[in-house]
N, C-alpha and C positions, 0 to 999 in steps of 0.2 A: 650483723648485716644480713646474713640468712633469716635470721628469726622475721626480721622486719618483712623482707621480701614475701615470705612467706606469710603473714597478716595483714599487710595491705591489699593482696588484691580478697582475700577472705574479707576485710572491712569493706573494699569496695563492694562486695557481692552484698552484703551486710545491709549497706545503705541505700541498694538500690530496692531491693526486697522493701524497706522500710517507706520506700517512699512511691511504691509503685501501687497504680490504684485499678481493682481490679474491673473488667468490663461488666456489665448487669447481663444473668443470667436469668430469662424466664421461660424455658424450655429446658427438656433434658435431652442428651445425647440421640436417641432414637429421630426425637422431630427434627436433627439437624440431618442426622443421614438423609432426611426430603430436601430440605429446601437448601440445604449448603451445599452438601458433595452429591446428591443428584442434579442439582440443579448446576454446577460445576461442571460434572462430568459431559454431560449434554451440550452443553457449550463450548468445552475443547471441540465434542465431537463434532457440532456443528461449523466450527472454525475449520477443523479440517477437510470437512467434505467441502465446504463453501468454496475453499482456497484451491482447491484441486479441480475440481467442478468450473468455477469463473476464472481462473488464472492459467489451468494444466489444459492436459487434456481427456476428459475423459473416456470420449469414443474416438476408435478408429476406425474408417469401414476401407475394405478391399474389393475394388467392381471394376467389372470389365467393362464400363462405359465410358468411352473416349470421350463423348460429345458433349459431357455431364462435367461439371468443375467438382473437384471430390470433394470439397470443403461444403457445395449444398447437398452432394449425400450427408456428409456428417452430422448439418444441420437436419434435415430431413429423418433420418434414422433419430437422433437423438428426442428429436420432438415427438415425433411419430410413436415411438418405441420398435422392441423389438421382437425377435420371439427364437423359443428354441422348439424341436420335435421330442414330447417323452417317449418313445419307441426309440429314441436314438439314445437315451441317457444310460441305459446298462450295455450298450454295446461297446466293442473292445477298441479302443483307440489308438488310429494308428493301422489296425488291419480292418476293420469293420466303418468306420468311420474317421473324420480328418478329429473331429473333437467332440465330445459329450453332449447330445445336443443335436449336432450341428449335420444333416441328411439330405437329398431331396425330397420337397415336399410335394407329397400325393393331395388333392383335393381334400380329399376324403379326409387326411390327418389331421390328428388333435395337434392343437398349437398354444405352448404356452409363453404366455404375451408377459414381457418386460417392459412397461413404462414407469414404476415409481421412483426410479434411482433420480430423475428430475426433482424430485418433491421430497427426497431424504433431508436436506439441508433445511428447511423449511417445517417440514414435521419434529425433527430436533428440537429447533427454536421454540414451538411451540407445547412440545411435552416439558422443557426445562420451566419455560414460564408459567406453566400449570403446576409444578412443583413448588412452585414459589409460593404459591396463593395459597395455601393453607399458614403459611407462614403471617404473611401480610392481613390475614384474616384476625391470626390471634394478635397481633400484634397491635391489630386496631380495639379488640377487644379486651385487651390488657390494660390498656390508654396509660402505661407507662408508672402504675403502682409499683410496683416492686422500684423503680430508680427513683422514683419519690422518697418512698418511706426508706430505705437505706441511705439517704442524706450523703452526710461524710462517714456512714460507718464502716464505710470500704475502705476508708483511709487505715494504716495499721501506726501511724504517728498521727496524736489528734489527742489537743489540751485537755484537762480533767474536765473541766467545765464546760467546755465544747461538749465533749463525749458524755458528762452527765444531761446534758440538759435532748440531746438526742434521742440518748437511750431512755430517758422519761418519756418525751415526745411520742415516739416507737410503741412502748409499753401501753400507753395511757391511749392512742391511736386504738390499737388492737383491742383493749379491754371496752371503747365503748361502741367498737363496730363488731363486736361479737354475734355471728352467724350471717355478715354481709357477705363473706368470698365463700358461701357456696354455691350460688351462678356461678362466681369467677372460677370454679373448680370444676364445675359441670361445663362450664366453656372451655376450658384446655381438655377434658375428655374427649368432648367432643370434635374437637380438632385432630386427635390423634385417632380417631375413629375414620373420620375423615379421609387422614391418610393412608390408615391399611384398605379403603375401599379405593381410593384415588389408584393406589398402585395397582390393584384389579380391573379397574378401569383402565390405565395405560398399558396393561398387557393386550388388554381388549381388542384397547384400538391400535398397537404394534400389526396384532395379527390378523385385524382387517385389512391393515395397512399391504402388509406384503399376502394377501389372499388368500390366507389361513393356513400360510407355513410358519407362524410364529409358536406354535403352543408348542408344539417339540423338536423346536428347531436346535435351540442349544440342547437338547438332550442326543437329538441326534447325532450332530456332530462330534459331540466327545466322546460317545461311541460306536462310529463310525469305525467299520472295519479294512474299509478301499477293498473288499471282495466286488467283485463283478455283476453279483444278481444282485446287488441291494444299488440303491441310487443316492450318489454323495449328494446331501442336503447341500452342501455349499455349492456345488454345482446346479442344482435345481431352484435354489432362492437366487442365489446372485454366480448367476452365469459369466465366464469370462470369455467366451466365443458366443455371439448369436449372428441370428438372420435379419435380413431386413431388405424388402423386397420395394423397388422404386419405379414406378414406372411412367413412361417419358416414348415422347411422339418421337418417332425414327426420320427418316426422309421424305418417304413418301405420303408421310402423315398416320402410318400405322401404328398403333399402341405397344412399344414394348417394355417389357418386363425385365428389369436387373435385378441379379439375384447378388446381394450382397452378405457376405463377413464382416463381421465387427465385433471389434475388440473393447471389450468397457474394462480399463484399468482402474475406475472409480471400484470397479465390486471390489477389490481385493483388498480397501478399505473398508468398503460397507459391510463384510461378509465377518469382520472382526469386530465393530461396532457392533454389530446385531446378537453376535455371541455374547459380548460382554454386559451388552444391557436385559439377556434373557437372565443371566446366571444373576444377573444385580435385582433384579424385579421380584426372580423367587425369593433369593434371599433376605432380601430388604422386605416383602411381604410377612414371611415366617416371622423375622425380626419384630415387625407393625402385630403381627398376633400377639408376640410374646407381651408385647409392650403394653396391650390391651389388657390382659389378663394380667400381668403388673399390678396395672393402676387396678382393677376388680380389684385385688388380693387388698391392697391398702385400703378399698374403701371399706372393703368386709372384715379386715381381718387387724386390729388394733394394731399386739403384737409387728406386724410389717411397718408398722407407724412408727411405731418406737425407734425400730432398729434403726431405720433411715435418717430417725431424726438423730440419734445418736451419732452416728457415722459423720455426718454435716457437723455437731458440734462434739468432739473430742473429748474439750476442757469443760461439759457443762458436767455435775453429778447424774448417778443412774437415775435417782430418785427423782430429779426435775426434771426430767424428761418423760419418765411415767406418769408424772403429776398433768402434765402438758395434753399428755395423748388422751389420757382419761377425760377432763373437763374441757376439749376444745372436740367443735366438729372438725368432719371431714376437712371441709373449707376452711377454717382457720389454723386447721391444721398446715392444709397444702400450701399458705399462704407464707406461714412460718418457715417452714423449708423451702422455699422458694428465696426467703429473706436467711436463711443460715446457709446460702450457696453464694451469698453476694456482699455478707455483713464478714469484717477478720476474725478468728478466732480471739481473738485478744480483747473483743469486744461483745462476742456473740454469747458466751459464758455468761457473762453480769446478765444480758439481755433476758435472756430464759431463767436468770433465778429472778431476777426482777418480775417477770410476767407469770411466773409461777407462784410467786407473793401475794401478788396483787388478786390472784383467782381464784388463792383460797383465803383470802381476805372478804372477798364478796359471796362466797359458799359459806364462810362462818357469817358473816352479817345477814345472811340470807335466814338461814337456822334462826338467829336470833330475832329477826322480826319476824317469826312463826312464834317464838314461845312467847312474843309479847305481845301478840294477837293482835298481828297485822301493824303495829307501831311503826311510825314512818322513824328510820336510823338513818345518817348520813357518813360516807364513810370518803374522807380526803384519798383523792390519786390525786397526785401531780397539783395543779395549781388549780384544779378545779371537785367538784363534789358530782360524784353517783348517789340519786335519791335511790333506795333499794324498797 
């Protein structure tokens, strides 16, 4: 009764495996870091800011205006923006001043002006949707080869005669489109070329965006000491006290001036988001380099061909696989492993010694209509004839 228990759910696990069919794979892990989990993460964050932003609240202002309804300072401040004094940022708070920032202002004083936290939720949506588009580009540019030619071969149960007449198909496809996927290879370079500039481009405009405190904003902050003479970049990009000055006809019709406090509870969100998308931007850049010099290494360098290709099929011989690297280009190379990331093991083995037959089958026919001085020879693949 134990034995049993103990084999059926191993058979279940068994049959599911067996019958499970895998999604088509034509990118590798690096181009998803763009447009999956960046274009993700953008999205939460947008949701959040959006939701706190239009549902919470995110300013509060403090004014000594009776005659004033506080809810159109809030409006007002919010629209308007806001600002804080940097003469007042390294002062000691508490005894020097009420908050970081936060002084009276002289004419004369430098003032730095808060209004993008309006346009955070908006610039989000927009940097996610630009992550996308590299994606949507190669995908148009793919037009869906790889889930063609892998048929049912993603199936890992599938009849001999199914599976022989596939894996003919496959073989005999590849052998008469020999040298057609190197566009299609030089198009996914290019796309991932794309991408490592794409991300230099959106640090760009981050740090246009927030007024050229983005380039070392998260550098600052994680080494950020809270000593006195230096000034907390979190404080300085996304201020949680500012000013906001309102000004409104008195009684007699003279112009007065309310000098308001306000409190933005949205930064204490944005000041986290901004951290985690500088540390994401470097890293996923270096990453986009590596990823670049990758693909260089495979186009130059044989060997890297091999090994990859090896890796993707387990169960093929070493020697078919060096057979493969040697007499296919780059492109039909890349094409190949593209189809041994999406074809089952159980089935990808036969594939590459089948295709590895057939190529030195047309390199010896080739030899032989040299020595019979140019002699037209016809040599059967599949259901049809290559004149050589």
């Amino acid at each position: 009764m134990s034995t049993a228990g103990y084999l059926m759910p191993l058979l279940t696990r068994k049959l599911k495996y067996l019958g499970h069919i895998k999604t088509t794979k034509i990118d590798n892990v690096v181009f998803k870091l763009h447009y999956r989990y960046t274009f993700n993460a953008l999205i939460v964050a947008c949701a959040v800011v959006t939701s706190y932003q239009f549902f919470g609240t995110p300013i509060m202002c403090l004014s000594q205006a009776r005659t004033v309804n506080p809810h159109t300072i809030n409006n007002y401040c919010w629209v308007e923006g806001t600002f804080t004094l940097p003469k007042a940022l390294t002062k000691i708070t508490g005894e020097e001043v009420v908050m970081p920032g936060i002084e009276q202002k002289n004419r004369k004083d430098e003032i730095l002006k808060h209004d993008y936290y309006q346009w955070v939720c908006f610039v989000l949506f927009l940097q996610a949707l630009a992550f996308y588009g590299p994606h949507l580009l190669w995908k148009r540019w793919e037009g869906g080869h790889v889930k063609r030619l892998v048929a049912d071969l993603n199936k890992a149960l599938l009849a001999e005669s199914k599976k022989a007449q596939s894996e003919n198909s496959l073989v005999k496809f590849l052998i008469t489109r020999r040298g057609w996927f190197d566009e299609y290879a030089l198009k996914y370079f290019f796309c991932e070329i794309f991408n490592f500039f794409h991300v230099l481009v959106e640090f760009y405009i981050t740090n246009w965006f927030l007024a050229g405190n983005f380039v070392d904003y998260g550098w600052q902050a994680m080494f950020f000491d809270g000593s006195a003479e230096e000034i907390n970049p979190l404080t300085r990009v996304f201020p949680k006290m500012t000013k906001c000055n309102f000004n409104h006809y008195g009684s007699s019709g003279d112009i007065q001036v309310y000098d308001n406090y306000c409190l933005l509870p949205l930064n204490i969100i944005n000041e986290k988001i901004y951290i985690g998308l500088w540390i994401w931007f470097v890293l996923l850049a270096i990453i986009s380099a590596f990823s670049i010099i990758y693909r260089l290494c495979c186009f130059f360098y044989p060997p890297a061909r091999y090994r990859l290709l090896q890796i993707v099929s387990r169960r093929s011989r070493p020697q078919v696989v060096i057979d493969l690297v040697n007499q296919l280009t780059y492109g039909d190379w890349f094409i190949v492993y593209l189809l041994g990331q999406n074809i089952q093991q159980s089935h990808l083995a036969d594939i590459l010694e089948l295709l590895a037959l057939q190529l030195e089958a047309e390199v010896y026919q080739s030899d032989e209509t040299t020595k019979n001085g140019g002699q037209m020879v016809k040599l059967p693949i599949g259901d049809e004839e290559i004149k050589a």
